[in-house]
N, C-alpha and C positions, 0 to 999 in steps of 0.2 A: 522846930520840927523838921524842915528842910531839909536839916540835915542830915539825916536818916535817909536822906536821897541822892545818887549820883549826880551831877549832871554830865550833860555830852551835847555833843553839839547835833544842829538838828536842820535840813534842808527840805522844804514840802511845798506843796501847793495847797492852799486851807480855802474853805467854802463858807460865805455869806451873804445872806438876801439882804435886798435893802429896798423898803418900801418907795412906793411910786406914787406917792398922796396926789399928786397933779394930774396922773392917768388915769387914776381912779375916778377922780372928777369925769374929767371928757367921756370915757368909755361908759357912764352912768349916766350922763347927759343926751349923751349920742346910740343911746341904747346899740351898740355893738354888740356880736352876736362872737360865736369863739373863731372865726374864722377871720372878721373885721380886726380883732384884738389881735390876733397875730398878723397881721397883715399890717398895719397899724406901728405896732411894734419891732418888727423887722424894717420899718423903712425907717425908724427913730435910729434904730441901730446904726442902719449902713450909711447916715449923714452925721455918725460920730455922737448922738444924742446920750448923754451920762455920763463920758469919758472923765470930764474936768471932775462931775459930782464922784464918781468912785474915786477918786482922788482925793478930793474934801473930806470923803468918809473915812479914809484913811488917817487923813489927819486929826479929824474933829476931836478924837477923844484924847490926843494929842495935848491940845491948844489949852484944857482946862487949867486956870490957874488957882481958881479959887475952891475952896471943899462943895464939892456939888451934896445935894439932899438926896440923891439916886444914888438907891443901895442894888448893888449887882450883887452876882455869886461869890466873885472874886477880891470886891468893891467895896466898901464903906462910900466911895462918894469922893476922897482925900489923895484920892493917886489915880490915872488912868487905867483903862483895860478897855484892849480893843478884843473882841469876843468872833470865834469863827470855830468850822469844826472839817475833820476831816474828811469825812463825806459826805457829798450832796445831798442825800437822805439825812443825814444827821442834821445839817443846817432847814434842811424844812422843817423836820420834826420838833426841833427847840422855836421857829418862829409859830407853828401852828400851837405848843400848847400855847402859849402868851397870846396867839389870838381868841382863845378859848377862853383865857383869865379875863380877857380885857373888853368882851363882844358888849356888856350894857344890860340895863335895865331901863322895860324889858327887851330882851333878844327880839332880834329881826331878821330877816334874810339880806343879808350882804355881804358882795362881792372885794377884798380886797386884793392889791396887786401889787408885784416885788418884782425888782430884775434881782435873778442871781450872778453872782461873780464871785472870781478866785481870785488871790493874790498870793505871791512867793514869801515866804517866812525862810528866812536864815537867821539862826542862835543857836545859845544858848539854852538850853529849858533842863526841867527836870518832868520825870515823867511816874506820873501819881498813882496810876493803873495799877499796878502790882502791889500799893498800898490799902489798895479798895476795902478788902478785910478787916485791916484794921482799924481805918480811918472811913467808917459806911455813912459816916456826916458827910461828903463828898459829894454824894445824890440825894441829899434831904431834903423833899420837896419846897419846903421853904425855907427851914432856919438857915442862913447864912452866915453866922457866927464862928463857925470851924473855919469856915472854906476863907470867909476874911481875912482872918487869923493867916493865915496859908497862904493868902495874897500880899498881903501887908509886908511878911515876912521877902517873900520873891521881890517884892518892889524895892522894900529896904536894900538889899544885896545886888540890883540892878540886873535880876535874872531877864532874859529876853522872853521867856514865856513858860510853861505850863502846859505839859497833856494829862486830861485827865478824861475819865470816862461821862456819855452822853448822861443826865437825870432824865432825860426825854426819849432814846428811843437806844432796844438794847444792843449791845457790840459795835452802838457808837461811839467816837473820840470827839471832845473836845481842845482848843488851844487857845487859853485865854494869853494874849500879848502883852506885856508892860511898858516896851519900847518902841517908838516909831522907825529906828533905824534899823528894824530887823525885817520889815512886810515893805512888800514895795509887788512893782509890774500888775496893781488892776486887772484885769480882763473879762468884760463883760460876757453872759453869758444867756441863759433862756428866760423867758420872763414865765413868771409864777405866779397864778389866779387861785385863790382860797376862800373857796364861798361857805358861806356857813348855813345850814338849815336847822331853824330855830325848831322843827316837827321834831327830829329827831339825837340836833343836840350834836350831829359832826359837822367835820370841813371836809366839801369836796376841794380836790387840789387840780386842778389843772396846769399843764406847760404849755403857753400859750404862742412860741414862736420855736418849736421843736421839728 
């Protein structure tokens, strides 16, 4: 199918949260208030706190050797994909629905926390956008069966990544990656609080060192 797509090469800065399980902790414990959390937060920052971890995150999905059970968009489990998008807005809106899938039974009111950060992508990719029409399994809320198919292919031929449009929020981009030697330069960025209220069934979203 691929082939029905150019490719060209592709230089960008790409957006991705990455949860703070251990902040979560303390700022629940220490009941911090939004002013504590960002204060809190900006001093993690500037003593270098995440640096090494956005690095590992880079790497992680990297490192797999064996067929993982975690089926992605892009994914069967059998080859990597490191998943990011190109706007900051994009990258919230793909982590808040999955906190919406993922909130439990029954729902409660709680607060989860993310630092966002960018990294450089240089490649290869082909870019799936102007496919949308024809190929509307692209954004299907769940089945991932096409969009595998599409990954599998890219991974075989050693493409560096994939743009293809947000399922989560509209006239967003995503860039699912297949290679580690294409993203590099981390940079950490604002931390991101996403509470959920079980009365009503949204996330409020805070930027909590803005």
């Amino acid at each position: 199918m691929l082939e029905e797509v150019p490719s060209k090469r592709s230089s960008r800065w790409i957006y991705r949260l990455d949860r703070l399980r251990n902040l979560e902790e303390v700022f629940e414990q220490m009941e911090f208030d939004l002013i504590g959390r960002r204060e809190i937060t900006e001093l993690l920052r500037s003593s270098g706190y995440g640096s090494q971890r956005d690095q590992q995150l880079l790497d992680m999905p990297f490192k797999r050797r064996r067929k993982s059970k975690h089926l992605t968009r892009f994914s069967d489990g059998s080859f990597p994909v490191l998943y990011g998008s190109f706007e900051d807005k994009t990258a919230v809106a793909e982590v808040k629905h999955w906190l919406l899938k993922r909130i439990g039974e029954p729902p409660s009111a709680r607060t989860f926390f993310y630092q966002r950060f960018r990294y450089r992508f240089e490649g290869t990719v082909k870019d799936l956008r102007p496919k949308l029409s024809d190929w509307p399994e692209l954004v299907h809320d769940s089945d991932y069966a096409f969009c595998n198919r599409i990954g599998a292919e890219a991974s075989h031929i050693h493409l560096d990544g994939l743009i293809t449009v947000s399922a989560r929020r509209d006239q967003g981009s995503n860039q699912p990656v297949f290679t580690r030697a294409s993203v590099s330069q981390p940079e950490l960025q604002m931390g991101v609080a996403m509470t959920y209220d079980p009365e009503d069934q949204t996330v409020r979203i805070e930027y909590i060192d803005d």
